[in-house]
C-alpha positions in Angstrom: 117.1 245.9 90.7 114.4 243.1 91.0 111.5 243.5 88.1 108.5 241.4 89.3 107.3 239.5 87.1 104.9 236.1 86.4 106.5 233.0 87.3 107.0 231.5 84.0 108.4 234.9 83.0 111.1 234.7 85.8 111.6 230.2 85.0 112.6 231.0 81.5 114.5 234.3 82.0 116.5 232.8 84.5 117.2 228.8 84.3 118.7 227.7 81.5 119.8 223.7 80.6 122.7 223.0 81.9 122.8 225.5 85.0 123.9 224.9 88.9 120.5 225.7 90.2 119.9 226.0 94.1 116.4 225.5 95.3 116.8 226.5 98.9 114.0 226.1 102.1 114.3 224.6 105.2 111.3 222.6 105.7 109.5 225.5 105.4 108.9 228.1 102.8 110.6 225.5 100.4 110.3 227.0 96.7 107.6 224.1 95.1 106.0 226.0 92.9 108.9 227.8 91.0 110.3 223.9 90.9 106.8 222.8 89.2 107.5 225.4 86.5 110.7 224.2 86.0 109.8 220.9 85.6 107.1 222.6 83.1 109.4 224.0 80.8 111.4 220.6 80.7 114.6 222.0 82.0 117.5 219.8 81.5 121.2 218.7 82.7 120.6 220.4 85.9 123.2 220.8 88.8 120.8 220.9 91.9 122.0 221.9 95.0 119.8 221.8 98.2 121.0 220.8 101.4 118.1 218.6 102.0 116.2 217.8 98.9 113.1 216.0 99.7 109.9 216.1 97.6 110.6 218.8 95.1 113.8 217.1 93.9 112.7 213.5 94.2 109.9 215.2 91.5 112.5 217.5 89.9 114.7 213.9 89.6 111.7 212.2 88.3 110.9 214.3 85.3 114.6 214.2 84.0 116.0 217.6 85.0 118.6 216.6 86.7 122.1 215.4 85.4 123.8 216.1 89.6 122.9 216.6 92.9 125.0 218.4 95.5 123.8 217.6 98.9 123.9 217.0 102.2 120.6 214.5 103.3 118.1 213.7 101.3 114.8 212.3 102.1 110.9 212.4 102.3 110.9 213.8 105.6 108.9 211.5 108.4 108.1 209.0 105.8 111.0 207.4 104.6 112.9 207.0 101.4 112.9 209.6 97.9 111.8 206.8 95.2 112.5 209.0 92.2 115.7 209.6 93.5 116.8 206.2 94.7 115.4 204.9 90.7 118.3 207.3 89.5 120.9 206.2 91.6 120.3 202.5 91.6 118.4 202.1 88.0 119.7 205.5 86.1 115.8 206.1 85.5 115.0 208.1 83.5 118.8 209.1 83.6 121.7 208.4 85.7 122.7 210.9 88.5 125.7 211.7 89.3 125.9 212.5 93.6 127.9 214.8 95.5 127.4 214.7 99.2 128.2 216.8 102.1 127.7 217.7 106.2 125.3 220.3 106.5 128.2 222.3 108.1 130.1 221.8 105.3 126.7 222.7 102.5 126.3 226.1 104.9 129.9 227.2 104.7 129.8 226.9 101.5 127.1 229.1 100.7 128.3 231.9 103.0 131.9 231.5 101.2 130.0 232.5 97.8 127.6 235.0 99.6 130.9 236.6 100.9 133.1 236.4 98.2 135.5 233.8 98.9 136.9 231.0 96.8 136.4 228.6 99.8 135.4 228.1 103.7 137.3 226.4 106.6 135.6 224.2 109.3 136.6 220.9 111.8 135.0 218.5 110.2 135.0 215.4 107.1 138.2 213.9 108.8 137.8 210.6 109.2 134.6 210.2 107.0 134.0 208.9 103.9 133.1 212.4 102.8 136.8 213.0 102.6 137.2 210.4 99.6 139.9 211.2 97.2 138.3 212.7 94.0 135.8 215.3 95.4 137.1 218.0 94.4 135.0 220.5 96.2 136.7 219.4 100.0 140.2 219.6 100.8 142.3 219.0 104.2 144.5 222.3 105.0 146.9 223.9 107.8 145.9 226.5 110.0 148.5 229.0 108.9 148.7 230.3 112.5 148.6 227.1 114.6 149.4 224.2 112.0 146.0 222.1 112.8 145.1 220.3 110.3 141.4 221.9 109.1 139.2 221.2 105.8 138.3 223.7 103.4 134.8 223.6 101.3 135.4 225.2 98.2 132.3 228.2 98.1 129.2 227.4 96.2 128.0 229.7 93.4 125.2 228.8 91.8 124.1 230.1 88.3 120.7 230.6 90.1 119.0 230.9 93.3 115.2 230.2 93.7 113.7 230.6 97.5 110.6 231.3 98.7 109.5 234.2 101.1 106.0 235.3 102.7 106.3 238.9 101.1 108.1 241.9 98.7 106.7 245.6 98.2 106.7 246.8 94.9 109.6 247.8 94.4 111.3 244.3 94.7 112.0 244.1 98.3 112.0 240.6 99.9 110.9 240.0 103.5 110.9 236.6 105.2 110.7 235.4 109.1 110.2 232.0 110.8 112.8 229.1 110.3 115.2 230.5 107.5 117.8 228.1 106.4 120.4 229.4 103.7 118.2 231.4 101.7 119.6 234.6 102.0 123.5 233.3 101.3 122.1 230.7 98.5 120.6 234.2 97.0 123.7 236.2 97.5 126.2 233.7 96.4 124.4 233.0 92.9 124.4 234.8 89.6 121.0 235.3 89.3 117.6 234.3 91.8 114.2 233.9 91.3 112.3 235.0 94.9 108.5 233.6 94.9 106.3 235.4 97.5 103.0 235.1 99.0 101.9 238.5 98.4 103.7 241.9 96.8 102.5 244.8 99.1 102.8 248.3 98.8 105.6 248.6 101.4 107.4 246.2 104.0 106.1 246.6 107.6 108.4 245.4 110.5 108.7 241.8 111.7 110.6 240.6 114.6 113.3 238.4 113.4 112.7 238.9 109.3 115.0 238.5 106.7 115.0 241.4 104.1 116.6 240.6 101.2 116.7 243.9 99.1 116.0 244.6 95.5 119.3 245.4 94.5 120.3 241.4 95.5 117.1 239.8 93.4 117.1 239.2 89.9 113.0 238.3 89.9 110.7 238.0 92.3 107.1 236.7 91.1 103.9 236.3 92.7 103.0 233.5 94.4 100.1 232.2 96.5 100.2 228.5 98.2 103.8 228.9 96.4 105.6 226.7 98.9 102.6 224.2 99.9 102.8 221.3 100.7 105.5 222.8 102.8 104.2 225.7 104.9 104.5 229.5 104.9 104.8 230.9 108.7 101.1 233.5 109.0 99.8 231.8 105.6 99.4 228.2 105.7 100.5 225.1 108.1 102.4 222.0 106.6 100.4 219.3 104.6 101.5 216.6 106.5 99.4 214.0 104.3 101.1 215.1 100.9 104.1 214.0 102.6 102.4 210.6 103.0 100.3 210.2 99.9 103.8 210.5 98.2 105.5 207.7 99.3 103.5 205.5 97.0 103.1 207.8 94.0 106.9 208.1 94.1 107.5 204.0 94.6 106.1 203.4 91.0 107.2 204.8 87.8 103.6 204.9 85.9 101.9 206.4 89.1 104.6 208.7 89.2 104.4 209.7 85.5 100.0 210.4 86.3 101.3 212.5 89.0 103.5 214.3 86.2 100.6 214.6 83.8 97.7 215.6 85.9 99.5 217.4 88.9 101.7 219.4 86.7 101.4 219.7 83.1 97.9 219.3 83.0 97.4 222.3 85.4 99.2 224.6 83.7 96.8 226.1 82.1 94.3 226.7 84.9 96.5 227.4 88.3 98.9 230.0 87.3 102.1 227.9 88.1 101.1 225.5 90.4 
């Protein structure tokens, strides 16, 4: 069953250096302040898997927390280029990162093989693409047993731990989440153990057209909240910050801007914003 707890409580119960750690959030509801407090408790060698990592990771990146990313695009959304993450690649600053890349077909699949179970998925695509190159060992062409097409199979993703986002839980560790959902109820499902910020805890869940309940029994931790996914947005909380997005682009370009950004924005908050 879920114990609700602080966010740092649930960071350091739950991530650990060296972990496969899924930060899940599709443009919306996108986990930024549980990946803050990673970053604050100087997490390292992480696996990250998201199937679009924007800002979060190109910060995550940035502050050295990463040793791989498993992916599928990556990007600062209607701005351009991830900075942090392109200094990695090209410059191995402040470490070299090692890149695994997917379709989002392929990242999805893969998700709902762990949520389900099963050591791998099967989908038409990655013929034909570089995606397909020899040596990732994660995708592999196979025969339709019945037919004899030739398919691929995605081996299923199981992450050590799943953090996601969600407008609400009651108090008994109940998740509840509407709007544009992505893979956060299969990333939460196929991992080991999750971390589920939320908005609020209420006293009990009321119903919502289209939500997503993830029950106790499939959380590890769920932690309060507020603003937890700004500058992303919350569906009936808070709207996108579209200008973050922006303002980003230049404190990203440069590695002394970026390490202010570090020092005021995250470690020197601590203290005073509960997380964020």
């Amino acid at each position: 069953m879920a114990e609700i707890v602080s966010l740092a409580e649930a960071v350091a119960l739950a991530v650990r250096d060296g972990d496969t750690v899924a930060m899940e959030g599709f443009t919306h509801l996108i986990p930024f302040a549980a990946g803050h407090e990673v970053i604050r408790q100087h997490r390292r060698d992480l696996t990250l898997v998201r199937m679009t990592p924007d800002l979060i990771y190109d910060q995550l990146i940035g502050a050295g927390c990463a040793r791989k990313l498993v992916f599928s695009w990556g990007g600062n959304p209607g701005v351009g280029s991830l900075h942090r993450f392109r200094d990695a690649v090209e410059h191995s600053w402040p470490g070299p990162l090692e890149l695994e890349e997917h379709s989002h077909a392929g990242m999805a699949n893969r998700y709902v093989a762990g949520a389900s179970g099963l050591p791998f998925a099967v989908l038409r695509g990655y013929s034909g693409t570089g995606l397909m190159a020899e040596g990732m060992a994660s995708v592999r062409s196979i025969a339709c047993p019945f037919t004899g097409e030739m398919l691929t199979a995605v081996s299923a993703l199981n992450p050590d731990v799943a953090i996601v986002h969600a407008q609400r839980a009651d108090t008994s560790g109940n998740v509840q989440l509407w709007g544009i959902t992505g893979v956060q109820k299969e990333a939460v499902l196929a991992a080991e153990r999750s971390i589920v910020t939320v908005e609020e805890v209420v006293p009990h869940l009321g119903p919502r057209p289209g939500s997503v309940v993830l029950p106790s029994w499939t959380v590890s931790y769920v932690a309060e909240a507020p603003g937890g996914s700004r500058p992303s947005y919350a569906l009936g909380y808070y709207e996108r910050d579209n200008d973050y997005y922006v303002a980003w682009d230049p404190i990203a370009r440069d590695r002394d801007a970026f390490q202010r950004w570090l020092d005021a924005e995250i470690f020197g908050m601590a203290e005073t914003t509960g997380g964020r």
